[in-house]
N, C-alpha and C positions, 0 to 999 in steps of 0.2 A: 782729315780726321785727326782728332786730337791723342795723345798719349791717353788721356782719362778713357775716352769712346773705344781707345784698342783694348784697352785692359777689361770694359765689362764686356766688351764683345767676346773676349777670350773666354772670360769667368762663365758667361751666359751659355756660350757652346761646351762647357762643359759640365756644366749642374745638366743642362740638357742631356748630355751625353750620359750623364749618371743616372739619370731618371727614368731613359730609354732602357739600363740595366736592371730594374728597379729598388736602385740606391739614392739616398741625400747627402750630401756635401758633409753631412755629420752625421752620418749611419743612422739616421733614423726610419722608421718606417713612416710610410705615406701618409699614414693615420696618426701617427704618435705626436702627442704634445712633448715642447722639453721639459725638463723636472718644473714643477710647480710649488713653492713655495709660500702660505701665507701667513701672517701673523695683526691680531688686530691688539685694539686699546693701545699704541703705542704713545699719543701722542698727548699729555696730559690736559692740555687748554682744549683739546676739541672734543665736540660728543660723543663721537664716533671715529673710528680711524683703522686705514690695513693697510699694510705693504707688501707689496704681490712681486718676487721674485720670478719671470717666465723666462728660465734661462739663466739668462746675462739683463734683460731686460728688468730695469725693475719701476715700481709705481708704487708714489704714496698718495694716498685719501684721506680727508680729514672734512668730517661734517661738525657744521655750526647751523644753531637755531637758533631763530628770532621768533618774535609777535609782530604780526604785522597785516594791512589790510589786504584781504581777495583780491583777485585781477573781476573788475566789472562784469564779465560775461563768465565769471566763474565764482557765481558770490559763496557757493556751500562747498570749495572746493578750496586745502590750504597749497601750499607754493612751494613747487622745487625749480632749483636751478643748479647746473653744472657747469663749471669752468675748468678747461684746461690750459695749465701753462706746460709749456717745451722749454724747460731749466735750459743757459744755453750751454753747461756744463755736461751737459744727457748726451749730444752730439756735435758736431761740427755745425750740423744742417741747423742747428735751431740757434735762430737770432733771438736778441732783446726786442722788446718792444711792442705793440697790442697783438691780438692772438692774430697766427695767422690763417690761413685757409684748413691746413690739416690740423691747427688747433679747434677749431671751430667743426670741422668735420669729426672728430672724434667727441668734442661735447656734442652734440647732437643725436649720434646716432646711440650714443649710451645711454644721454635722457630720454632718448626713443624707447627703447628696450624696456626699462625702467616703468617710464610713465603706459606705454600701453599694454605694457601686461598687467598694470595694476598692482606693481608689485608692491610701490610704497600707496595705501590706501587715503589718498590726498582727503577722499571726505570725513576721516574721522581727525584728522587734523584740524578741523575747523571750533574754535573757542566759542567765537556771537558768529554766527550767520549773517555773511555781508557785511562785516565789520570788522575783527580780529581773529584769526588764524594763524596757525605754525606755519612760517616759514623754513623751507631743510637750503643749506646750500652744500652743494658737492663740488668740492675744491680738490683740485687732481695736480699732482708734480707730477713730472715725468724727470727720473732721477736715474738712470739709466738707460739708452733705447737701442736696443741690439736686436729689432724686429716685433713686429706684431704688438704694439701699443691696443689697440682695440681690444683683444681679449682679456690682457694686462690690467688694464684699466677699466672694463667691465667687470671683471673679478675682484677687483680690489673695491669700488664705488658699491657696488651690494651688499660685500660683507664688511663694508665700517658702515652702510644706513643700518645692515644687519646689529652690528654689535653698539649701535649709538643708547645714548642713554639721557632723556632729555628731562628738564623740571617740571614736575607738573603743575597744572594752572588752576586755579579757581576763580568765577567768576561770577563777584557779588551785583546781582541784577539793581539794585534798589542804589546803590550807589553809583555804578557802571564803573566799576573798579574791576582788574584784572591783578590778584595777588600770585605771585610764583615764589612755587612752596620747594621746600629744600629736598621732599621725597622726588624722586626721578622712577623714570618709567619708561620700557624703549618704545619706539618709534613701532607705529603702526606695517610694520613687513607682512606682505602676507603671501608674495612668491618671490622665489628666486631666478629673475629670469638671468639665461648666461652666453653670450656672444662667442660663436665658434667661426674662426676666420681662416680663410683657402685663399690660397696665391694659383695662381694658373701659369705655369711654366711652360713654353710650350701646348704640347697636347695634354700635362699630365695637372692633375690638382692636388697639394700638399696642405696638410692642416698644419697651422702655427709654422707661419713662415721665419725662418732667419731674418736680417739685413741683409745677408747678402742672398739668400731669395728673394727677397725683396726687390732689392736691385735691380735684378732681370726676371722680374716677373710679367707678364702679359696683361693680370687684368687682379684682382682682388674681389674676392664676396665673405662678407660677412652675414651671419644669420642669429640672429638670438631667439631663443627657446625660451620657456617656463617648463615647470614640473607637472604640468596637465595638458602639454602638450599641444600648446599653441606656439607659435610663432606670433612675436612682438616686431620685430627689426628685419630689413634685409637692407645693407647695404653694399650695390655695387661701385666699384671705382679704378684707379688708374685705366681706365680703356680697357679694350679688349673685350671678347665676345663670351658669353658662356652658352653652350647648347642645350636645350630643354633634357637630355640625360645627364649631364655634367651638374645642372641645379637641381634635379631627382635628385640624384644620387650626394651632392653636396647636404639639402634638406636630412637625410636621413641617417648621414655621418652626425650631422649637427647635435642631433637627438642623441645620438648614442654620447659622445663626447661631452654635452655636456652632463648629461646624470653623472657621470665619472668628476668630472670637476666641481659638481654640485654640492657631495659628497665630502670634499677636500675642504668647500668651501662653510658647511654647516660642521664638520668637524672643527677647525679652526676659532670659530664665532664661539661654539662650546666652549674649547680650548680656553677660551680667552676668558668668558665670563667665570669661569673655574676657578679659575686665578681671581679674578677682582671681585 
């Protein structure tokens, strides 16, 4: 067994041992997010933009829009796509180079969230039908990672599509001309949905995990909500079991938590347009 395997075996028996008391490693309660910080418009070339402080963790977002053609089996429907990079300045763990698995795994499950709750309304994006449509792209750093990237960077990807501000288009039929006019207008939002993520430790389930519950954690579930109370996303990972009361009772934390973040998050988008 190596030096690295003695040390998280230590750390792991005793977040455990803390948890059996019903303590976190950083006094928090079981339920408690750490301080949440967001701020948008920062970023002057994009249309949209936030930077979401979770903790120590932090996350910037920056959306750019094009014209561009429908995907074939989706001709009245306009185009999102989400990228994440893992800056390798964020942590030891993230290399240079194409995205890798947990980059890939976190674009997905945010574009999940996102697109099936409907939140960004893809069809009124659409310019000609089966021809030109807004394309959105959700471009994510990961500029900090001190745990729970997922909820991080679903919080921060909503509220810069939230606070974007894109050119509007006119389209002269008799010429097949596409003019973009200097008035802007934002982007079609019409929920916010927001990912609330549980580490299973043991027997016990914690919302907004550290890094270092992360570390020894058992298994991970993510859930994202909207504001009328559907569920968009679940996603399960690192291993590990969860029992049909554990995801009850996960499901119902979820709802609670995120109205609370919801809240932060439509404040902030205010905040911002206030300002500009």
């Amino acid at each position: 067994m190596s030096d690295n395997e003695i040390i998280a075996g230590i750390m792991r028996d005793h977040i455990i041992n803390l948890l059996k008391e019903g303590k976190r490693i950083d006094d928090r309660g079981f339920e408690d997010y750490r301080p949440i910080e967001i701020e948008v418009g920062l970023i002057e070339k994009a249309e949209g933009s936030a930077l979401v402080k979770l903790g120590s963790t932090q996350v910037l977002v920056g959306i750019k829009t094009t014209l561009g053609e429908p995907f074939p089996d989706t001709p009245n429907m306009g185009v999102m796509t989400t990228n994440v990079e893992l800056v390798p300045l964020a942590s030891p763990t993230f290399e240079p180079g194409p995205p890798d698995e947990r980059a890939i795994e976190l674009a997905r499950v945010i574009d999940r969230g996102i697109r099936e709750s409907r939140a960004l309304n893809l069809e009124k994006m659409v310019i000609v039908p089966g021809k030109i449509v807004r394309v959105v792209f959700i471009d994510v750093h990961v500029l900090d990672h001190d745990g729970n990237l997922m909820d991080a960077i679903g919080i921060a990807a909503i509220a810069a599509l939230m606070n974007a501000r894109v050119p509007k288009v006119r389209y002269n039929e008799e010429t097949e001309e596409v003019e973009i006019l200097e008035e802007k207008e934002p982007l079609p939002v019409e929920k916010i949905p927001v990912p609330v993520t549980f580490a299973k430790i043991g027997n016990t389930l914690v919302v907004d995990p550290s890094l270092e519950e992360e570390q020894v954690m058992d298994g991970r579930l993510t859930i994202t909500t909207d504001e009328t109370g559907h569920i968009s996303a679940v996603q399960k990972s690192e291993g590990g079991a969860f029992k049909l009361e554990e995801v009850m009772y996960a499901v119902e934390t979820a709802f609670k938590k995120a109205e609370y973040i919801r809240n932060l998050i439509v404040e902030a988008v205010e905040k911002g347009h206030a300002k500009g």
